[in-house]
C-alpha positions in Angstrom: -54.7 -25.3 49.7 -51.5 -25.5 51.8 -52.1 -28.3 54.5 -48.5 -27.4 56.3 -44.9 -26.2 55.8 -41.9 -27.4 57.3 -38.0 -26.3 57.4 -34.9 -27.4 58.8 -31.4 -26.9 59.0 -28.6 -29.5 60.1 -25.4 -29.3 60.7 -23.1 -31.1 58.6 -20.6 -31.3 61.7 -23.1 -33.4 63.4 -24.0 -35.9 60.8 -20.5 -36.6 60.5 -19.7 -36.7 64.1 -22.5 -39.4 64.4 -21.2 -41.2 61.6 -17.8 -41.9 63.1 -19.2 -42.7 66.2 -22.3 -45.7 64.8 -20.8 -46.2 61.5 -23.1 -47.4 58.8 -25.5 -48.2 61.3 -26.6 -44.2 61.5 -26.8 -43.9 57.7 -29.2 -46.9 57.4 -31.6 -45.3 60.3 -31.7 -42.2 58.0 -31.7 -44.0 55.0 -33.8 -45.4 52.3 -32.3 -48.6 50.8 -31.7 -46.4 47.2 -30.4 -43.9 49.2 -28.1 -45.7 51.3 -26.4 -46.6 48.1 -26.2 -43.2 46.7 -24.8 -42.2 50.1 -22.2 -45.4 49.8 -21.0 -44.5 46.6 -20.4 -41.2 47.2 -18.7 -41.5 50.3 -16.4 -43.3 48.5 -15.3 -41.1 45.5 -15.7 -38.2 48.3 -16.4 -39.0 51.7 -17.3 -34.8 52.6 -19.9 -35.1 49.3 -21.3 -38.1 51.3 -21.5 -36.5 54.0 -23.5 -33.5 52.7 -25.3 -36.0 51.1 -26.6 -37.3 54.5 -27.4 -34.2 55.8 -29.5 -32.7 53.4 -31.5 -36.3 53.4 -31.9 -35.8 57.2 -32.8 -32.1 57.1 -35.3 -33.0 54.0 -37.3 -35.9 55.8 -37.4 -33.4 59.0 -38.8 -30.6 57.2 -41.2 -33.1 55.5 -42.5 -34.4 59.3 -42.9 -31.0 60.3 -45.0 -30.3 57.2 -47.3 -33.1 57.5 -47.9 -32.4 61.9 -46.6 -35.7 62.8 -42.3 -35.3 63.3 -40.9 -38.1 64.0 -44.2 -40.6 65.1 -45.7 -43.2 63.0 -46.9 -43.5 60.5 -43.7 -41.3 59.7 -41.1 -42.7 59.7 -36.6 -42.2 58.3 -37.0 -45.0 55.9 -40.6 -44.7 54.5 -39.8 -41.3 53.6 -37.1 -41.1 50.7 -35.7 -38.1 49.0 -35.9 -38.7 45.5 -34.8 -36.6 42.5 -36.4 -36.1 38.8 -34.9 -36.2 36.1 -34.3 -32.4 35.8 -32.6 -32.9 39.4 -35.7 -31.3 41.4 -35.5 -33.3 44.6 -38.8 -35.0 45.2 -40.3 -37.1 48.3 -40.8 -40.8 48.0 -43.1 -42.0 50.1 -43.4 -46.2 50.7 -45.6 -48.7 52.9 -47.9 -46.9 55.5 -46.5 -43.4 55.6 -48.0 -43.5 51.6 -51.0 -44.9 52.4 -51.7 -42.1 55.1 -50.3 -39.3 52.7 -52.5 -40.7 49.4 -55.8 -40.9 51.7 -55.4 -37.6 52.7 -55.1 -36.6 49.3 -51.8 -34.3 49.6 -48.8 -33.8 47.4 -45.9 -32.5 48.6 -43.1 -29.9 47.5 -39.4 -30.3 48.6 -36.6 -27.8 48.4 -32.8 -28.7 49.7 -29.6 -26.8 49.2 -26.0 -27.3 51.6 -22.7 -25.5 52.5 -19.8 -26.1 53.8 -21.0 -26.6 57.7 -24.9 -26.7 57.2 -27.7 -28.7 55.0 -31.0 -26.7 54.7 -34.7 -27.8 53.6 -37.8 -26.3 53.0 -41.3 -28.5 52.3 -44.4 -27.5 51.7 -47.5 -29.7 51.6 -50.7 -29.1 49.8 -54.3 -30.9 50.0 -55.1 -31.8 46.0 
């Protein structure tokens, strides 16, 4: 049974606007400690593919907030929510510390879809009571 569904879309414009203007500082707000260096690595091969990168974690962790009914309030939070992948490449959510615990006693999984362009990052989540 579907418990909620979320979607997002950022622009790519603003993730890099905020980037010049906090530095690293932004990226680790947003940012899982795995995907902080996934973002670091690509920045520096490609700093636009890093960029992207950002973007579609931020728009992913939004749509997942807005799935669940909580946004951006605890237990949810940027960096208890990661954006994994498996190994076929299907992104999936991570969850650590509290925001797991809540998520696992509710018994829900969860369903994550992200794709970018040039300007914009989109995301669509869906989450589902087991």
């Amino acid at each position: 049974m579907i418990y909620g569904v979320g979607t997002d879309i950022c622009d790519v414009r603003r993730i890099r606007a905020s980037l010049e203007r906090h530095g690293d500082r932004f990226a680790l707000k947003i940012l899982s400690e795995s995907e902080f260096a996934t973002w670091q690595a690509r920045s520096q091969r490609w700093p636009e593919r890093g960029n992207r990168y950002l973007a579609t974690r931020f728009s992913a962790k939004e749509a997942f907030s807005k799935a669940i009914g909580l946004g951006m309030t605890m237990p949810m939070t940027w960096r208890l929510c990661e954006i994994g992948k498996l190994p076929s490449g299907q992104p999936t959510i991570v969850l650590h510390g509290v925001l797991k615990e809540w998520f696992e006693a509710r018994k829900l999984t969860a369903h994550v879809s992200v794709t970018d362009e040039t300007d914009y990052a989109a995301s669509f989540c869906v989450v589902e009571t087991l």
